[in-house]
N, C-alpha and C positions, 0 to 999 in steps of 0.2 A: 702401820704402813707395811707393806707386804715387799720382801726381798724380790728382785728381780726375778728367780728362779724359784720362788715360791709363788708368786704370784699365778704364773705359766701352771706350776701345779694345780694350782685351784682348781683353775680355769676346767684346766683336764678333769679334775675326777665330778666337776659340778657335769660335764656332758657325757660322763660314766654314770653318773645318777639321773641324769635325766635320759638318756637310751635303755636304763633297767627301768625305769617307769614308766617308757612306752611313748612319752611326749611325742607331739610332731614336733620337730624343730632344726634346724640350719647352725652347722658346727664349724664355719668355716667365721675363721676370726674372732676364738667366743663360743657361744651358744645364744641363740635366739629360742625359745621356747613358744610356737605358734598357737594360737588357737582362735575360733571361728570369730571372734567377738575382740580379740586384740595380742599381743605380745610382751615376753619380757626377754631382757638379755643382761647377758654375764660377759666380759671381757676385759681382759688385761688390756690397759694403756700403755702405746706402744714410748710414749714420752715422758711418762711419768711413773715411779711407783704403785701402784693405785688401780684397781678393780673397777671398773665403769660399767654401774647398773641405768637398763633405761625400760621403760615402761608403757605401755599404749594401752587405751582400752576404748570404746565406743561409749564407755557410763563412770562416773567417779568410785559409786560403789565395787564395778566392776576392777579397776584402776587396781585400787585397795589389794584386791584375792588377789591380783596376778602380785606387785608388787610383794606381798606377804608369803607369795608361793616361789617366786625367786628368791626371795632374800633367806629361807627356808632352807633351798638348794645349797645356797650359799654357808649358810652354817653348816649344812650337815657336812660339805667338801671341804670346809679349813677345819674341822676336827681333825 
């Protein structure tokens, strides 16, 4: 479970990794990471400890890449 101010870190350097990779995406509360066919997002909960991943796609297998391609993010910004 991620400290309060570690958590905020994450946050940050996952929309430092995802603006060097060019993403379209929405940094306001988080990151949303957009694309033509669906989205993922990364955000500190404001109530709890805890990174809140969420997911959208138009296909399951599509689901799958986005969710794999956040969570990705996600690792390489709590290194």
């Amino acid at each position: 479970m991620p400290s309060e101010e570690k958590k905020f870190a994450t946050v940050k350097k996952a929309i430092e990794i995802c603006r060097q990779r060019g993403y379209e995406m929405v940094d306001v509360d988080g990151v949303r990471v957009i694309f033509p066919d669906g989205w993922g997002l990364i955000r500190a909960s404001n109530t709890q400890p805890i990174l809140v991943l969420r997911y959208e796609a138009k296909t399951e297998p599509r689901l799958k890449e986005i969710q794999k391609l956040i969570e990705g993010v996600l690792e390489e910004a709590q290194k």
